[in-house]
C-alpha positions as CSV (number, residue, x, y, z in Angstrom):
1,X,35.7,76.6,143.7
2,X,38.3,79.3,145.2
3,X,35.7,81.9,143.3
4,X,32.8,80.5,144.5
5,X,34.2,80.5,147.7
6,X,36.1,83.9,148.1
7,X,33.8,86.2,145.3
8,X,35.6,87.9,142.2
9,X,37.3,90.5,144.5
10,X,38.4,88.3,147.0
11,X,39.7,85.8,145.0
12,X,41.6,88.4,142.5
13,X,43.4,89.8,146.1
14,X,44.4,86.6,146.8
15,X,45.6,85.5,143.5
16,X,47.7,89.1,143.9
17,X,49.7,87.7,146.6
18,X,50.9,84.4,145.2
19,X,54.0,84.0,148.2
20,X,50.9,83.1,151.0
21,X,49.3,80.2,148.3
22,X,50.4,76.9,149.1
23,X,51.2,75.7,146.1
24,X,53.0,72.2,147.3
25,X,51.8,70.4,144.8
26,X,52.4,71.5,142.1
27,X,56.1,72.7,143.6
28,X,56.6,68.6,144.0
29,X,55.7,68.1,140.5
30,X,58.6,70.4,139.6
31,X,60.9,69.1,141.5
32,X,61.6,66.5,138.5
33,X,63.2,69.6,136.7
34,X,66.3,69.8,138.8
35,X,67.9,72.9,135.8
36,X,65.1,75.6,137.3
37,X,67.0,76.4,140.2
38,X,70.6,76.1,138.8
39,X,72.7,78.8,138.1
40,X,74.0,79.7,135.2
41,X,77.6,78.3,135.9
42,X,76.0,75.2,136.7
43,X,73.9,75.2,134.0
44,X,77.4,75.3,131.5
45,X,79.2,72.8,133.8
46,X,76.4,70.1,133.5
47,X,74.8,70.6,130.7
48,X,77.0,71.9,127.8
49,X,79.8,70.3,125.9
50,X,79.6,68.5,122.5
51,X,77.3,66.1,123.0
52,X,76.3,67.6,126.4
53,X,77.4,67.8,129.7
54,X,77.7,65.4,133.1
55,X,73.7,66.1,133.4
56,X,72.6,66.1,130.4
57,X,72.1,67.9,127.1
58,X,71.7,72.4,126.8
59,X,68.4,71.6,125.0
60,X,67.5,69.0,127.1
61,X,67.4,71.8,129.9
62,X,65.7,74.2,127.8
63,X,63.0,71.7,127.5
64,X,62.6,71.3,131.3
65,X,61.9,75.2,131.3
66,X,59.3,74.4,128.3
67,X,57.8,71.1,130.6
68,X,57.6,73.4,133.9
69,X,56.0,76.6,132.4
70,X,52.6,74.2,130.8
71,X,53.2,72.0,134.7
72,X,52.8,75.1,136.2
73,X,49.7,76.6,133.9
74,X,47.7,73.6,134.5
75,X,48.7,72.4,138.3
76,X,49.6,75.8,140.3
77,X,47.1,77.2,142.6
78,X,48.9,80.9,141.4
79,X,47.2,80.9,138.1
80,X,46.8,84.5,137.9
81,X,50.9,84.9,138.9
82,X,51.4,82.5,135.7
83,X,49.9,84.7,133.5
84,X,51.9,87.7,134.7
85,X,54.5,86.0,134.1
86,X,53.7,84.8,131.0
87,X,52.8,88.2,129.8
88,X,56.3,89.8,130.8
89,X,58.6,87.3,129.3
90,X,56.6,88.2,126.0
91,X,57.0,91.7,126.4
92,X,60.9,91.4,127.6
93,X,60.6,88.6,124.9
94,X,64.4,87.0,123.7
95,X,64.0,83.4,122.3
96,X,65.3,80.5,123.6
97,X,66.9,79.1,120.4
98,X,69.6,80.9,120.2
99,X,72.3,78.1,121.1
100,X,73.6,76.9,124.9
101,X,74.1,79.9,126.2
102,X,71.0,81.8,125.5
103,X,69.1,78.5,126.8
104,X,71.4,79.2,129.8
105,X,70.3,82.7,130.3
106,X,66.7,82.0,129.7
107,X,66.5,79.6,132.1
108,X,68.5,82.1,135.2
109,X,65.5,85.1,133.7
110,X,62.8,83.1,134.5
111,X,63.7,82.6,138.1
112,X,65.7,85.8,138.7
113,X,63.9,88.2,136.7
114,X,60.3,87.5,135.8
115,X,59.2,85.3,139.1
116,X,61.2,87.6,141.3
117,X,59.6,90.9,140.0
118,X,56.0,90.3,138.1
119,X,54.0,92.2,140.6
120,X,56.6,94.3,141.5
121,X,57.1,97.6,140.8
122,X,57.9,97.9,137.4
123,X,61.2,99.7,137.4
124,X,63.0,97.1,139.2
125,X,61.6,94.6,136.8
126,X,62.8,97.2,133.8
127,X,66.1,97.2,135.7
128,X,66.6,93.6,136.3
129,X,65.9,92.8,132.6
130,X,68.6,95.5,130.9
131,X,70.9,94.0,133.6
132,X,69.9,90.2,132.9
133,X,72.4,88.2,130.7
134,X,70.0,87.3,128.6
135,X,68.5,90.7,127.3
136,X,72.2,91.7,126.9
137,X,73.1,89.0,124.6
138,X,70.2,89.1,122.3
139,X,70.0,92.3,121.8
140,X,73.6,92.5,121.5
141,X,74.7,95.1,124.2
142,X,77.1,93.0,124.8
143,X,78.8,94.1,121.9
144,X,77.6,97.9,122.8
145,X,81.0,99.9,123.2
146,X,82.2,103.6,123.3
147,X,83.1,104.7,119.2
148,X,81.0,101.8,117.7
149,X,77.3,102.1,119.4
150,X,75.1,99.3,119.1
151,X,71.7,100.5,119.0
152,X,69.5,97.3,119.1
153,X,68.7,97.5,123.0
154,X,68.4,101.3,122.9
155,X,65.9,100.8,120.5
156,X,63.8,98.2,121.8
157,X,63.7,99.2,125.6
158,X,62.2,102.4,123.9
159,X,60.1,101.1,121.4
160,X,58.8,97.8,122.9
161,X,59.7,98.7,126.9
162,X,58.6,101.2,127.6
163,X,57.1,104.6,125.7
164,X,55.7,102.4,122.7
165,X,56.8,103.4,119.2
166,X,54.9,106.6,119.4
167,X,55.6,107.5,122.9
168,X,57.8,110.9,122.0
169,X,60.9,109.5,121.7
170,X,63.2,110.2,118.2
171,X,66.4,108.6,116.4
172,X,69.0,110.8,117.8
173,X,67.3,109.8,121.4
174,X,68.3,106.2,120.6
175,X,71.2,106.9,119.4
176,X,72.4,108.9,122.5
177,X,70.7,106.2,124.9
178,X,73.2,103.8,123.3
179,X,75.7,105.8,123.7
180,X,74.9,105.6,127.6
181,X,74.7,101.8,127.5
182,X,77.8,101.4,126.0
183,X,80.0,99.3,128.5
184,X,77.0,97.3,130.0
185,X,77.9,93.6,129.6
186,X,78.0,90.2,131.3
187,X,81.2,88.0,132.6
188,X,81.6,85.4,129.7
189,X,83.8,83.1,130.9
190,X,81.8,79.9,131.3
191,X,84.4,78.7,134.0
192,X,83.8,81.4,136.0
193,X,81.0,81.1,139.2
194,X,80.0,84.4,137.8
195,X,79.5,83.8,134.8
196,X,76.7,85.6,133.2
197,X,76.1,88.1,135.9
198,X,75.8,91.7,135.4
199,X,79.3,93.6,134.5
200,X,79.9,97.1,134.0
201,X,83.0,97.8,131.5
202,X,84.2,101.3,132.1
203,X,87.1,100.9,129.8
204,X,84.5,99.7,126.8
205,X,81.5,103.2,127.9
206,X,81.5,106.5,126.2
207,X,82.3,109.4,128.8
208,X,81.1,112.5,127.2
209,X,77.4,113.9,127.9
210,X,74.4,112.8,126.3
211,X,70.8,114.3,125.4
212,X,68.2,111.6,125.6
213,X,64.5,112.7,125.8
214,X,65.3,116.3,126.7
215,X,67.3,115.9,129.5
216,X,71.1,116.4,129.7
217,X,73.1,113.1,130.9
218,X,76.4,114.2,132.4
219,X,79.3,111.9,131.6
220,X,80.1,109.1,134.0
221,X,79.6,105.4,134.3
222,X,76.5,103.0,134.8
223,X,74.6,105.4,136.6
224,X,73.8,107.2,133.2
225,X,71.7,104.3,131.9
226,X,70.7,103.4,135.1
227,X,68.8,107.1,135.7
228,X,67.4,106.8,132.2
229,X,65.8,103.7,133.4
230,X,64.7,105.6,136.6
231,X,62.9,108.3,134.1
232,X,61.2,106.3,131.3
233,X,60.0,103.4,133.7
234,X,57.5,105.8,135.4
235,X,56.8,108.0,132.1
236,X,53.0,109.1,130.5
237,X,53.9,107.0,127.5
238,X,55.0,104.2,129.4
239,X,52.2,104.0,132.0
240,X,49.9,104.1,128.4
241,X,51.6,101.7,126.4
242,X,51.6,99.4,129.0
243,X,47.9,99.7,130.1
244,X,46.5,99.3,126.8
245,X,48.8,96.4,126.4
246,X,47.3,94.4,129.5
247,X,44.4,94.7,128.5
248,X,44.5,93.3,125.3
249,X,46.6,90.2,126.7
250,X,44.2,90.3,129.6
251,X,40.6,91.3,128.0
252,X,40.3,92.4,124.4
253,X,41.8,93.6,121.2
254,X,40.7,96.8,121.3
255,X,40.6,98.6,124.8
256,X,38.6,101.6,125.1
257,X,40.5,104.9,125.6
258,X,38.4,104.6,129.5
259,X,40.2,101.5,130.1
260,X,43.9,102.6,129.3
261,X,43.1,106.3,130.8
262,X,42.1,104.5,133.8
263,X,44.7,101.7,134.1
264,X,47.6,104.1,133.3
265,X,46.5,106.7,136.0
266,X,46.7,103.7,138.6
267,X,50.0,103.0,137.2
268,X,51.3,106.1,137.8
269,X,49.7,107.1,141.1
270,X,51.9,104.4,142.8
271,X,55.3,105.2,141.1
272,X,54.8,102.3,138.8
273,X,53.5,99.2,140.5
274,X,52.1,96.6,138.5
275,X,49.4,94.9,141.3
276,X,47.6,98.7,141.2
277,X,47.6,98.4,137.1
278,X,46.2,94.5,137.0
279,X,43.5,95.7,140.1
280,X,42.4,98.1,137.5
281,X,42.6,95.8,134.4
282,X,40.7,92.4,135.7
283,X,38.6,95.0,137.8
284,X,35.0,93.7,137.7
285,X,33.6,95.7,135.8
286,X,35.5,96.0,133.1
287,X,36.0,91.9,133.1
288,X,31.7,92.3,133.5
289,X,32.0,94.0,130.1
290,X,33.6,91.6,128.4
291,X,31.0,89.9,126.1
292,X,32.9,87.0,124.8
293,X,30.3,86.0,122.3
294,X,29.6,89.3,120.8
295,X,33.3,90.6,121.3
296,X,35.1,87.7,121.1
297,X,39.3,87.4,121.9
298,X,40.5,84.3,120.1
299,X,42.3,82.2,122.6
300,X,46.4,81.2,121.7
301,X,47.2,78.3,120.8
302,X,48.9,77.6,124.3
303,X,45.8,79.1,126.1
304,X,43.8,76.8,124.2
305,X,45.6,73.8,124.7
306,X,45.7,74.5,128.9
307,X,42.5,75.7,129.3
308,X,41.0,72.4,127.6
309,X,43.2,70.3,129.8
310,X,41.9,72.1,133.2
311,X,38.7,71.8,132.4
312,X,39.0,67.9,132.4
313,X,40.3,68.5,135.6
314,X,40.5,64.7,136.8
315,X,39.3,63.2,134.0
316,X,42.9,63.9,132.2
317,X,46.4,63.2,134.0
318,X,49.6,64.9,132.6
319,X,52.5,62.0,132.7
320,X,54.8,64.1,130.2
321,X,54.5,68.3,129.0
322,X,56.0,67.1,125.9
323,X,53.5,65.8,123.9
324,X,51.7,69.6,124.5
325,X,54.9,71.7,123.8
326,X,55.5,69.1,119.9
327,X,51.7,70.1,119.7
328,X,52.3,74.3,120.3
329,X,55.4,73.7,117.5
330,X,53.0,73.1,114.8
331,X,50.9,75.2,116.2
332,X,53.6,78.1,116.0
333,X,53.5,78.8,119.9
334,X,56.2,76.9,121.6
335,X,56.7,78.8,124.6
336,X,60.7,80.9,124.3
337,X,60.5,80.2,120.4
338,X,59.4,83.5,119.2
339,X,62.3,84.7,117.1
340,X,61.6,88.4,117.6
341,X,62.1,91.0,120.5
342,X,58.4,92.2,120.0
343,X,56.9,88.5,121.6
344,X,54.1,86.6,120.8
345,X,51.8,88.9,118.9
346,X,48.2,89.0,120.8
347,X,46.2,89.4,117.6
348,X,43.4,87.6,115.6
349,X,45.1,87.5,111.8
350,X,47.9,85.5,113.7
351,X,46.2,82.6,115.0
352,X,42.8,82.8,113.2
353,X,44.2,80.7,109.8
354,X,44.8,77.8,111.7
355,X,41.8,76.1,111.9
356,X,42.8,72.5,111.1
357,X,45.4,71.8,113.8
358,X,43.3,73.8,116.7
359,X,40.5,71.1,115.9
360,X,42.9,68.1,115.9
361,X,44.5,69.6,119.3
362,X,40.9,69.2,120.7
363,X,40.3,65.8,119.2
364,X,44.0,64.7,120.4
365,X,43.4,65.7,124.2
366,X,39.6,64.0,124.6
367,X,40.5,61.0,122.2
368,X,43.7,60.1,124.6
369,X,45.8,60.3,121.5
370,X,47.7,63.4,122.8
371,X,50.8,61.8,123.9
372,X,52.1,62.7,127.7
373,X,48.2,63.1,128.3
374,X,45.9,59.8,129.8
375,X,42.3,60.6,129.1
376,X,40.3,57.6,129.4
377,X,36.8,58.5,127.7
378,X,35.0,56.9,130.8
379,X,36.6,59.7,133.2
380,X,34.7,62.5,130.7
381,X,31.1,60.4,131.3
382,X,32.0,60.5,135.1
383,X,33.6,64.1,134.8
384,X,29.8,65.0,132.7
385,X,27.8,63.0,135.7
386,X,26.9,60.1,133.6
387,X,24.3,61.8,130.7
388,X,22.0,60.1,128.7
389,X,22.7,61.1,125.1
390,X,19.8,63.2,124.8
391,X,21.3,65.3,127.9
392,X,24.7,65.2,126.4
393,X,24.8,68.4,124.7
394,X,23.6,70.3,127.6
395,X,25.5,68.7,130.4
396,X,27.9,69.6,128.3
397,X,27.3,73.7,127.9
398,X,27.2,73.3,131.7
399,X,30.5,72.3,132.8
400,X,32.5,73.6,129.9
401,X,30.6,76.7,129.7
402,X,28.9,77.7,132.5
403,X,25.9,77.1,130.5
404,X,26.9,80.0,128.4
405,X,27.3,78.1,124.8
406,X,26.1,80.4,122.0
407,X,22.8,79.0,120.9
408,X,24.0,78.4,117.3
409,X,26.7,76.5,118.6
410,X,25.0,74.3,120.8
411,X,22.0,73.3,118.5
412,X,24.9,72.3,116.3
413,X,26.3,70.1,119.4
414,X,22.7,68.6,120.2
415,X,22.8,67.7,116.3
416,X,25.8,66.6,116.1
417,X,25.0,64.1,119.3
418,X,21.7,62.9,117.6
419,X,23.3,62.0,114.4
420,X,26.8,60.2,115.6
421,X,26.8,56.6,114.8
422,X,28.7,56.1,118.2
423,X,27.4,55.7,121.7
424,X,28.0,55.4,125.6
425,X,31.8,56.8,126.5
426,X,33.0,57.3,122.7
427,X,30.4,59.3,121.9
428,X,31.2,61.3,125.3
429,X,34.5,61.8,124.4
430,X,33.7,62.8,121.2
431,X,31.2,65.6,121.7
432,X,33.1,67.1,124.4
433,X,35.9,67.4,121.4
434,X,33.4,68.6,119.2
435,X,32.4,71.5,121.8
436,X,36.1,72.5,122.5
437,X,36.4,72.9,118.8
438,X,33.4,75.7,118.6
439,X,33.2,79.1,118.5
440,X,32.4,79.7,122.0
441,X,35.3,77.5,123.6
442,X,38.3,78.7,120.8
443,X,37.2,82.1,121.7
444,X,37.2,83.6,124.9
């Protein structure tokens, strides 16, 4: 409707600025998730302990963050924001099952880090996540001090950060970037108000000079890491890496070498903000050449799982998140749960073997078996206008696909219809299943 209403430019401008969309609604839906907007001392003095806390259980909030992330995909009015987000925390990715405290820390990142800076400019966000106490932990800078580096963060803010693994950077630059993080930690007393927060340990950082990417870094303090930041959040590399990566979340597989010249230019021209990259990305005409039938992008498992729910707009009602995040486990896409700093990979040979459980997902949701969902199969004849089964199949291609079902795909549908032994709302139900579980709805 907001589309229809605004036209694709209008409506991606608004969707830019997510702070003016009243977004009430769903924001009274989360309110049930009191842990979102605790710190992270208040996470440890409620929630942890051996059998929990005063509040509750450490994964019982970590499911909260689980509940309100698919809440928020399928009720907020800031869809595009969500996204962002969503794309961020897999690029900055550090799983959430890691034990209390990184449940803790994932928890203060997605407020403090990712919601506070997705359309920002991206050097802040950079900055905020080497400072967050949950990139310090997993990647262990924690344990990064002067006379025993540890490399892991050096390596991955490089590698999967920023430049890209061939972005011009070498072993002896990780080694010396290292060097220049040694000292950055966290305050680790869970009795402590502070604890978690950002703490620079001058006694625990290497004070000699350092080469990293060709320039000299004089000995001192946080600064050194902190101007290393400054230079590879706003380098060539970086602007590419990142451009052909939004794209791919965003478009395709394979962006053209137009596309990523183009986005990374935008990226650059404005010291790094990320609004003048996306502009570029979901442009119009690039999203106009998008064929998703004869270049199709396979939709995750999470994207397929919300996209089917918001296109039953009313005809579905989400009473509990839970019975979609047990769903994503088997699946292999719990959101947090990726064990790896390189995130959810955005590729076909990782979610194209699946087949089985991506049909029963789809069977699940419009059968009202899913549990946390109520679909009643007379809400999807009202939802479809009441067909006839002979206008089934095509009432059908219209709502779910804009009348844009491949024609293989919907003569199967139509034969499908034709042939079921069932009638009136089970067969509605039923061959709206049976159209989320083609080609042209599992690919996008």
């Amino acid at each position: 409707m907001e589309l229809n209403q605004r036209g694709y430019a209008g409506w991606l401008n608004w969707q830019l600025q997510p702070e003016l969309i009243d977004d009430s609604i769903c924001d009274s839906m989360l309110s049930q998730y009191p842990t979102l907007s605790l710190t992270a001392y208040e996470i440890a003095q409620g929630y942890f302990g051996t059998g929990g806390g005063p509040l509750g259980t450490h994964w019982g909030m970590a499911q909260e963050l689980r509940n309100a992330r698919l809440t928020r995909a399928i009720h907020s009015k800031r869809q595009l924001f969500e996204r962002v987000i969503e794309f961020w925390t897999d690029h900055f990715n550090a799983t959430q099952d890691l034990g209390s405290w990184q449940r803790a820390f994932r928890t203060v990142a997605d407020r403090e880090v990712f919601r506070q800076h997705a359309l920002g400019n991206f050097r802040d966000l950079l900055m905020a996540n080497a400072k967050s106490a949950e990139m310090l932990r997993y990647l262990d800078n924690v344990s990064n001090v002067a006379g025993a580096p540890n490399e892991n963060y050096a390596r991955e803010v490089l590698e999967l950060h920023t430049l890209g693994v061939d972005g011009g950077y070498n072993e002896n630059d990780v080694r010396e970037l290292a060097r220049c993080f040694t000292g950055w930690s966290i305050h680790s007393t869970t009795t402590e108000t502070i604890w978690g927060d950002f703490r620079f340990k001058q006694w625990d950082h290497d004070p000699g000079s350092k080469q990293v990417l060709g320039m000299t870094i004089p000995g001192g303090g946080v600064e050194e890491a902190e101007s290393v930041i400054d230079f590879i959040a706003v380098h060539p590399s970086t602007a590419r890496f990142l451009a052909e990566k939004m794209f791919r979340f965003f478009l395709r597989y394979e962006p053209t070498t137009e596309m990523v010249d183009e986005g990374a230019a935008a990226f650059l021209s404005n010291n790094g903000e990320i609004k003048d990259l996306l502009l570029v990305v979901l442009d119009e005409k690039w999203v106009g050449r998008v064929d998703p039938l004869g270049d199709p992008k396979l939709k995750r498992p999470m994207h397929l799982a919300l996209s089917l729910v918001r296109s039953l707009g009313d005809a579905t009602r989400l009473l509990d998140p839970v019975g979609i995040d047990t769903t994503l486990v088997s699946l292999g896409h719990r959101s947090y749960n990726w064990p790896d700093p390189d995130g959810y990979p955005d590729a076909l040979d990782t979610w194209g073997a699946n087949v089985l459980p991506r049909w029963n997902l789809a069977h699940d949701i419009c059968q009202n078996t899913m549990n946390g969902l109520d679909t009643p199969s007379w809400m999807i004849g009202q939802l479809l206008g009441w067909p006839s089964d002979d206008q089934l199949a095509d009432a059908i291609n219209r709502h779910l696909f804009n009348g844009y079902m491949s024609r293989k795909d919907l003569q199967a549908l139509r034969a499908y219809i034709s042939g079921s032994p069932l009638r009136s709302m089970s067969l509605r139900a039923e061959a709206y299943a049976m159209a989320a579980c083609s080609p042209s709805f599992q690919f996008a």
